[in-house]
N, CA, C and O atoms as a MOPAC input file, in Angstrom:
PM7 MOZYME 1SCF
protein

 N      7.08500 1    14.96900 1    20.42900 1
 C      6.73900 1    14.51100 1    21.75900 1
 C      5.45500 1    13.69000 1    21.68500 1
 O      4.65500 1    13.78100 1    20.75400 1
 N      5.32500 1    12.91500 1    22.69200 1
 C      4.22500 1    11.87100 1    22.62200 1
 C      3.58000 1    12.50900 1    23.44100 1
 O      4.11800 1    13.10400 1    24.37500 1
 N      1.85400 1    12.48600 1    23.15200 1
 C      0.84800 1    13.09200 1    23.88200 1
 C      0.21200 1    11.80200 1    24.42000 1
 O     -0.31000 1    10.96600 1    23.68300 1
 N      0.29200 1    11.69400 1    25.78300 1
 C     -0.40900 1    10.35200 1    26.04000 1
 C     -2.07300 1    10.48100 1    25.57400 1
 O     -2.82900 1     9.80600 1    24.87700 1
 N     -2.17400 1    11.63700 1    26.30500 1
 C     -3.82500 1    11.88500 1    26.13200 1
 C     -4.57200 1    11.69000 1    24.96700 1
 O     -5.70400 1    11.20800 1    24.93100 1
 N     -3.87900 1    12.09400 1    23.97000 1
 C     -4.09600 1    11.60800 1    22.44600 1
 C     -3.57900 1    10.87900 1    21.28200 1
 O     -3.93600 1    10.85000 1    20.10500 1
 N     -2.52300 1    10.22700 1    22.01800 1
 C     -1.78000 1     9.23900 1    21.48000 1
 C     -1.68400 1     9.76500 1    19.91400 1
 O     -2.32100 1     9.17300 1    19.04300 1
 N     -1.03800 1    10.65400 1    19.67200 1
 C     -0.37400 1    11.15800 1    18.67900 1
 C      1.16900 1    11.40700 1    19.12800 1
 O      1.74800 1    11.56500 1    20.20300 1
 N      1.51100 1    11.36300 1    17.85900 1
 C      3.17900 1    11.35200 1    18.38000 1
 C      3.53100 1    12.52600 1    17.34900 1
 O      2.97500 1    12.34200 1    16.26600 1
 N      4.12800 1    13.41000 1    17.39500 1
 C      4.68300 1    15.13300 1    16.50400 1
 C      5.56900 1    13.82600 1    15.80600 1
 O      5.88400 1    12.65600 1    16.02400 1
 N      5.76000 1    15.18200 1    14.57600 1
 C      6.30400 1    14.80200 1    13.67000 1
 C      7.76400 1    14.52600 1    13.90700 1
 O      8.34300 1    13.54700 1    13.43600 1
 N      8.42000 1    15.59700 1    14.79100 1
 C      9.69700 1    14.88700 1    15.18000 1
 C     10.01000 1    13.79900 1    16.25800 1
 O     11.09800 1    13.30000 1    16.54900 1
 N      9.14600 1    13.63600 1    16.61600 1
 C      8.96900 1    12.21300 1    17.33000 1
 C      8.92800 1    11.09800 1    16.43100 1
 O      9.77000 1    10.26100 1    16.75800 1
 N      8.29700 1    10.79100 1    15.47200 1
 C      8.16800 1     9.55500 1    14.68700 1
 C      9.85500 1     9.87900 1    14.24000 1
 O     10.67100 1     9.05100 1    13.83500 1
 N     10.03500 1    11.18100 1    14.43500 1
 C     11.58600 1    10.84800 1    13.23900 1
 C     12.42900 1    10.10900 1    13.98600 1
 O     13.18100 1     9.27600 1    13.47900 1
 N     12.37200 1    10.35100 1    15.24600 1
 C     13.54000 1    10.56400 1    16.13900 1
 C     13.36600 1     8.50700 1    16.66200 1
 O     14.38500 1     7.81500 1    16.67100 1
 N     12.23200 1     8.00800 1    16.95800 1
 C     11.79800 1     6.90500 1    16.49600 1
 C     12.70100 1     6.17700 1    15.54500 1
 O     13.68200 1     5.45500 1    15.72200 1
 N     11.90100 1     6.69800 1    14.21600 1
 C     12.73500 1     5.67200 1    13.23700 1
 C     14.22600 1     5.71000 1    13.01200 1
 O     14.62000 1     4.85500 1    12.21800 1
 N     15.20000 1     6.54800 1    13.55600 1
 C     16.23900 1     6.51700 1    13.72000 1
 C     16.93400 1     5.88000 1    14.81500 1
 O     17.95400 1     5.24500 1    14.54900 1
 N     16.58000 1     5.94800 1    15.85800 1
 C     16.35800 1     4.95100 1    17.27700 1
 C     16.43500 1     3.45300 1    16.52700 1
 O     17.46800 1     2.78900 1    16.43300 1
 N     15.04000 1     3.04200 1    15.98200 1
 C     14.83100 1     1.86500 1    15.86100 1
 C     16.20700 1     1.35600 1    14.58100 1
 O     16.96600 1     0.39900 1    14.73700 1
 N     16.20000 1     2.23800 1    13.46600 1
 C     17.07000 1     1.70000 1    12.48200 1
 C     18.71700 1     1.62800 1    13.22300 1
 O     19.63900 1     0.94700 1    12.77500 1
 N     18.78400 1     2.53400 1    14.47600 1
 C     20.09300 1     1.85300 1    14.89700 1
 C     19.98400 1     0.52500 1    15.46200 1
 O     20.65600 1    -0.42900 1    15.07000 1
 N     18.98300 1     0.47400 1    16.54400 1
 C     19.20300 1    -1.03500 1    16.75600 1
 C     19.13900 1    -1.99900 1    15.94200 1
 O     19.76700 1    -3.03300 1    16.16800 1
 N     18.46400 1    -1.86600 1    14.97500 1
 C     17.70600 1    -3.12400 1    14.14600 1
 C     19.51000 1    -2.88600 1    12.92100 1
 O     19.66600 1    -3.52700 1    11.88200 1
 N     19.98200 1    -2.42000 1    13.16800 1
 C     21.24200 1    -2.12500 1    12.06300 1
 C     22.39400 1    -3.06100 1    12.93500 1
 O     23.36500 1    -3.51000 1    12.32700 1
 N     22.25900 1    -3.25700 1    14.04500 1
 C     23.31300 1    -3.98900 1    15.52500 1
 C     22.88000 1    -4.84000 1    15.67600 1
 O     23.55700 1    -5.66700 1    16.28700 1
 N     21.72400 1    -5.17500 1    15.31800 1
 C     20.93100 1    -6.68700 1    15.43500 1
 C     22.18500 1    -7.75300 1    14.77700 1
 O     22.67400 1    -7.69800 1    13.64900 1
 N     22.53400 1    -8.80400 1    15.98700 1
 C     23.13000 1    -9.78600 1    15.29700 1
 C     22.63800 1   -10.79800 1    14.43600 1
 O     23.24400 1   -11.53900 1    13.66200 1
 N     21.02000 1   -10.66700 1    14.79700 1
 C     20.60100 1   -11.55500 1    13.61500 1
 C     19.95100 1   -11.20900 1    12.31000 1
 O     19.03300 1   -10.42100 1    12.53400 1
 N     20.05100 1   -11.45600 1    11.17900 1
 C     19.51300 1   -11.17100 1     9.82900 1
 C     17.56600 1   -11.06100 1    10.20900 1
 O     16.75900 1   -11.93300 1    10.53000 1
 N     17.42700 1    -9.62800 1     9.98200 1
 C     16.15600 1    -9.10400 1     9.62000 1
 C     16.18800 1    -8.25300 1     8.53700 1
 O     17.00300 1    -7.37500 1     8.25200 1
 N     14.97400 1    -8.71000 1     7.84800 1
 C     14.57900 1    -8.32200 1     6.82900 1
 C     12.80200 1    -8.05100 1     6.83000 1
 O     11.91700 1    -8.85300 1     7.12800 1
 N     12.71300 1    -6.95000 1     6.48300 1
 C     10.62900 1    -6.06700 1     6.35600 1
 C     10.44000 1    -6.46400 1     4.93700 1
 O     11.22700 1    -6.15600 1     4.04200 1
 N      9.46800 1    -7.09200 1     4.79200 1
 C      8.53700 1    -7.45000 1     3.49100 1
 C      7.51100 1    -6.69500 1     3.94000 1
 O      7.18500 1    -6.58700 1     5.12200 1
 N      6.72600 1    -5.89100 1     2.52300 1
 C      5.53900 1    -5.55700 1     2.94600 1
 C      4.34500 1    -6.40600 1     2.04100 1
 O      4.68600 1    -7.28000 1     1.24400 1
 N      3.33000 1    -6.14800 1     2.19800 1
 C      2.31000 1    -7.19600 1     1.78400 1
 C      2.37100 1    -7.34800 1     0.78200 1
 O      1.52600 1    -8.17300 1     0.43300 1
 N      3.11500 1    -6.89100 1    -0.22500 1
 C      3.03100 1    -7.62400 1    -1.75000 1
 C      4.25600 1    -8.35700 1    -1.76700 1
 O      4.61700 1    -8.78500 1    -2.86300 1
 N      4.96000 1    -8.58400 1    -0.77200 1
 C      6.26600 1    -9.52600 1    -0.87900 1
 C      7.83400 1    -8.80200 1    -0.93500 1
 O      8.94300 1    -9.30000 1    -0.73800 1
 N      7.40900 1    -7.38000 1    -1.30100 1
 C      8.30300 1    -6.73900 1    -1.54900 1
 C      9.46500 1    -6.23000 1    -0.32600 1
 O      9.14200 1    -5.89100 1     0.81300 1
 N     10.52400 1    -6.26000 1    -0.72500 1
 C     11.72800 1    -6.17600 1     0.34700 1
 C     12.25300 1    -5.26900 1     0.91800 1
 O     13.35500 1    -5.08100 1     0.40200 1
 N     11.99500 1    -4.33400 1     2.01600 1
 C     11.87500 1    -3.22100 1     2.07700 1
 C     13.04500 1    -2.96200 1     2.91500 1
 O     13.35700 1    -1.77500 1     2.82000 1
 N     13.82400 1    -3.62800 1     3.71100 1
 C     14.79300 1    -3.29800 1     4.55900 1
 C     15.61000 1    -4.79300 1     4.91500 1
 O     15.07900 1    -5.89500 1     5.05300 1
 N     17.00700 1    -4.46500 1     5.00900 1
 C     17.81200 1    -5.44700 1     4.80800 1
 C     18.78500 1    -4.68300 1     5.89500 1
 O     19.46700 1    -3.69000 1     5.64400 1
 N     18.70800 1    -5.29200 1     7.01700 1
 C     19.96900 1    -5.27000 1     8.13600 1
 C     21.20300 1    -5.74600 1     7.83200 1
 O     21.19600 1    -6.74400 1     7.11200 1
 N     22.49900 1    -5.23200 1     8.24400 1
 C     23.58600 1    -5.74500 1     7.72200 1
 C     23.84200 1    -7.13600 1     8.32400 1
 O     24.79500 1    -7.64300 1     7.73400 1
 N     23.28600 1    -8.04300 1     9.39700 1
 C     23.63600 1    -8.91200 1     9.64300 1
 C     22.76700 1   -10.26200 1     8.40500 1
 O     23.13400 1   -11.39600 1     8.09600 1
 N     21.73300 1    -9.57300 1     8.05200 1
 C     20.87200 1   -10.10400 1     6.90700 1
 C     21.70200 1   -10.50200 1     5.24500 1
 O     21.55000 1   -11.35300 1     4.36900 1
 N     22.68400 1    -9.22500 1     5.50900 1
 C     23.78700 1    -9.29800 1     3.85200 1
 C     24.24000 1   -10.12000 1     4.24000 1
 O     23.84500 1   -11.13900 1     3.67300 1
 N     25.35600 1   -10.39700 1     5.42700 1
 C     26.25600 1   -11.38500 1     5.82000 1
 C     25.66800 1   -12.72700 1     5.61300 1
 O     26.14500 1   -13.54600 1     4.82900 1
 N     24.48400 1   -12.95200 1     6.43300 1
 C     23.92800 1   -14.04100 1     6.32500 1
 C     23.80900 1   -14.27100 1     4.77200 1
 O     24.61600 1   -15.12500 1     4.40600 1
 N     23.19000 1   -13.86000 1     3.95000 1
 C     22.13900 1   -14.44900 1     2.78600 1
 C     23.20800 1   -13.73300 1     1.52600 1
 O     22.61100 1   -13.66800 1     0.45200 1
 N     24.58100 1   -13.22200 1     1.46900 1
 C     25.08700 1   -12.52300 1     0.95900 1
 C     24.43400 1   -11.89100 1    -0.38100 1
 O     24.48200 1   -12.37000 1    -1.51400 1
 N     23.65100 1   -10.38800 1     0.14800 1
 C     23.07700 1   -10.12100 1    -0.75900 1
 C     23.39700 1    -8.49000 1    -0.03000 1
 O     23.68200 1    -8.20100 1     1.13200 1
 N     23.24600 1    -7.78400 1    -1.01300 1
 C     23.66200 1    -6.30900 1    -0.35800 1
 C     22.15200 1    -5.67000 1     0.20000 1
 O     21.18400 1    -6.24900 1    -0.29200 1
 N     21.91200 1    -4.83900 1     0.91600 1
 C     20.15900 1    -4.24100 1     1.43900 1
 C     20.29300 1    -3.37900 1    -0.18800 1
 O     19.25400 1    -3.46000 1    -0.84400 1
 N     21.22900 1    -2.73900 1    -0.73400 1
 C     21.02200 1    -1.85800 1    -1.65800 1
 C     20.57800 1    -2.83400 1    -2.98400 1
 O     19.85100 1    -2.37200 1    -3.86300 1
 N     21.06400 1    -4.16000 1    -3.03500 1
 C     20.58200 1    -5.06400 1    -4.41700 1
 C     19.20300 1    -5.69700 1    -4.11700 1
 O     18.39400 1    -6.09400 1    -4.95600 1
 N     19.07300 1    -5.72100 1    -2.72600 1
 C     17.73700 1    -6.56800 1    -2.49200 1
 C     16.29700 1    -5.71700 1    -2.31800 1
 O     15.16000 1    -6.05100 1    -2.65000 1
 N     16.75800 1    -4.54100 1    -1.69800 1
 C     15.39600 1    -3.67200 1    -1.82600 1
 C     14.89500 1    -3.65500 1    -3.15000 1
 O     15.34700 1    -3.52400 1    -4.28700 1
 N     13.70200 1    -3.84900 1    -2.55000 1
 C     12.78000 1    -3.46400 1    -4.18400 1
 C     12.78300 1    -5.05600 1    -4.80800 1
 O     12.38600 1    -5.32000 1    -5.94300 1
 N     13.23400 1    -5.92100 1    -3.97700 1
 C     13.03500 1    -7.28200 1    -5.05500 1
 C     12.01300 1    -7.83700 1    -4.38700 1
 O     11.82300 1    -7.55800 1    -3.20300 1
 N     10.96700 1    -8.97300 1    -5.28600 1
 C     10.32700 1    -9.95200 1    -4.19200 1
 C     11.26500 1   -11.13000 1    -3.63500 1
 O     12.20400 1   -11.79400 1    -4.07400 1
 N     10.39500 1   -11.03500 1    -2.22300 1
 C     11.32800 1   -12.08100 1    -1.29800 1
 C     11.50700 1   -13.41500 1    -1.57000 1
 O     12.06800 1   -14.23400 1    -0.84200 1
 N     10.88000 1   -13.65000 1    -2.92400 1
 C     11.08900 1   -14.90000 1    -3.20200 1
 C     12.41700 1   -15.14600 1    -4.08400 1
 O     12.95500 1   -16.23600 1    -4.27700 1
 N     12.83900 1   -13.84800 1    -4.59100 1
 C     13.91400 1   -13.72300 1    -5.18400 1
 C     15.45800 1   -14.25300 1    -4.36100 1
 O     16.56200 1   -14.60900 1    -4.77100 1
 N     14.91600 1   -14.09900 1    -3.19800 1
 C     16.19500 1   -14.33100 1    -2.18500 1
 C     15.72700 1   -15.86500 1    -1.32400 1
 O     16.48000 1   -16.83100 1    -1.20500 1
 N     14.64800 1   -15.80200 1    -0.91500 1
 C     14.19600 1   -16.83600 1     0.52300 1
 C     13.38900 1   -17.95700 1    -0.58900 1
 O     12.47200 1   -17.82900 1    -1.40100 1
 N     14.28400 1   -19.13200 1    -0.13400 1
 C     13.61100 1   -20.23000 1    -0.41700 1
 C     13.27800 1   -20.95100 1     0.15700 1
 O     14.16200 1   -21.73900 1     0.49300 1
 N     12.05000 1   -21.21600 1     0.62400 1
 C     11.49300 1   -22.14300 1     1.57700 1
 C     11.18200 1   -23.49900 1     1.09200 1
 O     10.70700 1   -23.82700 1     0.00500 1
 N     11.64000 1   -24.43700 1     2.38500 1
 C     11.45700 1   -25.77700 1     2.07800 1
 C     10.88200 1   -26.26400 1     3.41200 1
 O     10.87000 1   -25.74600 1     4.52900 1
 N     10.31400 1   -27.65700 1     2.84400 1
 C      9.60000 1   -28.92200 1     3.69100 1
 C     10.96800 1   -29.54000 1     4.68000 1
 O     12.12300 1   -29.36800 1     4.29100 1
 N     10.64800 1   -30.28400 1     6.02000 1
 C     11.88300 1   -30.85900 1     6.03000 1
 C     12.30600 1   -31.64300 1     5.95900 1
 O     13.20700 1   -32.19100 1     6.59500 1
 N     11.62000 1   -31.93100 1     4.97700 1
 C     12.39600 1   -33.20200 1     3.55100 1
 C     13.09500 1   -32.34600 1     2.97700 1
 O     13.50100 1   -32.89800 1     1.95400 1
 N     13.56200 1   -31.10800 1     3.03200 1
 C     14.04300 1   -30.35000 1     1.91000 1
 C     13.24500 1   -30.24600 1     0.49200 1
 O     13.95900 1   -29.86600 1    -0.43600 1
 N     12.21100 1   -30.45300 1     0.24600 1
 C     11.67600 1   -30.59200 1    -0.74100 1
 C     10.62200 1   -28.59000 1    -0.83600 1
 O      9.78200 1   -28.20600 1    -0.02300 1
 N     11.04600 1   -27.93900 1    -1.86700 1
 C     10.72200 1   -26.64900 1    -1.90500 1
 C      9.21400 1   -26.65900 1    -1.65500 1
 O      8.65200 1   -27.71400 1    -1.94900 1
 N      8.48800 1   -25.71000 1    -1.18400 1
 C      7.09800 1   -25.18700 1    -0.14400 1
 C      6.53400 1   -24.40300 1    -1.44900 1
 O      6.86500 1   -23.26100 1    -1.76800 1
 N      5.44600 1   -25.39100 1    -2.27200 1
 C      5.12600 1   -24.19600 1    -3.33900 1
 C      4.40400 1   -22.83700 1    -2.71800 1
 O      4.28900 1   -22.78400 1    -1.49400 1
 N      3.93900 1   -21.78900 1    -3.48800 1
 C      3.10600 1   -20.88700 1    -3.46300 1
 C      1.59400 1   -20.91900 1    -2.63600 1
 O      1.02700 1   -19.99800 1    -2.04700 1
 N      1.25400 1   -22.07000 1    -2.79100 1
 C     -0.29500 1   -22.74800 1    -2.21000 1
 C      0.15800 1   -23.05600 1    -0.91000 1
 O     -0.73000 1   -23.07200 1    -0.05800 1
 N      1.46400 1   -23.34000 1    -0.47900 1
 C      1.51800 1   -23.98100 1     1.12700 1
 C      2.03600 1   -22.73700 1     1.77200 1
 O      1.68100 1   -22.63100 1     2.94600 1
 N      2.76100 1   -21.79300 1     1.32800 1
 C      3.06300 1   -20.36300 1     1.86300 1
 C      1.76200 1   -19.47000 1     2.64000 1
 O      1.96500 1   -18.33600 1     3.07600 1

C-alpha cells in the first residue's frame, strides 16, 4: 500500500506495480525497449521483436548498439561522438 504521508510504497505494492506496468508495456503496440546507462538492454516488448525481429530473450543483456543503428538523414550512420 502507498503511504501518502511518507511516500513509501510496501513491498507488495512495488510488486503489484511492476506487474501492472509489464502488462501494459507487453500490449503496447509500439516497440519499447529499457536501456540502462551503460547501454545495456534490459527489456524488450513483444511489439519491439516484431518490429526489429529480434527475440527480448536474444537481446537482453546485449548493447543497444548491437541492434539500433542510428543514422543522419542523409542516411549516413551517427558515430559515437554525435550520440
Amino acid at each position: 500500500m502507498f503511504n501518502i504521508r511518507s511516500n513509501e510504497l510496501s513491498a507488495s505494492s512495488a510488486e503489484d506495480l511492476q506487474v501492472k506496468a509489464k502488462i501494459v508495456i507487453d500490449n503496447i503496440s509500439d516497440g519499447i525497449s529499457f536501456v540502462d546507462s551503460a547501454g545495456t538492454i534490459k527489456l524488450f516488448n513483444p511489439a519491439a521483436e516484431r518490429l526489429l525481429a529480434w527475440a527480448e530473450a536474444e537481446a537482453n543483456q546485449l548493447n543497444h548498439k548491437t541492434i539500433f543503428r542510428f543514422a543522419n538523414s542523409a542516411g549516413r550512420p551517427i558515430s559515437d561522438t554525435e550520440n
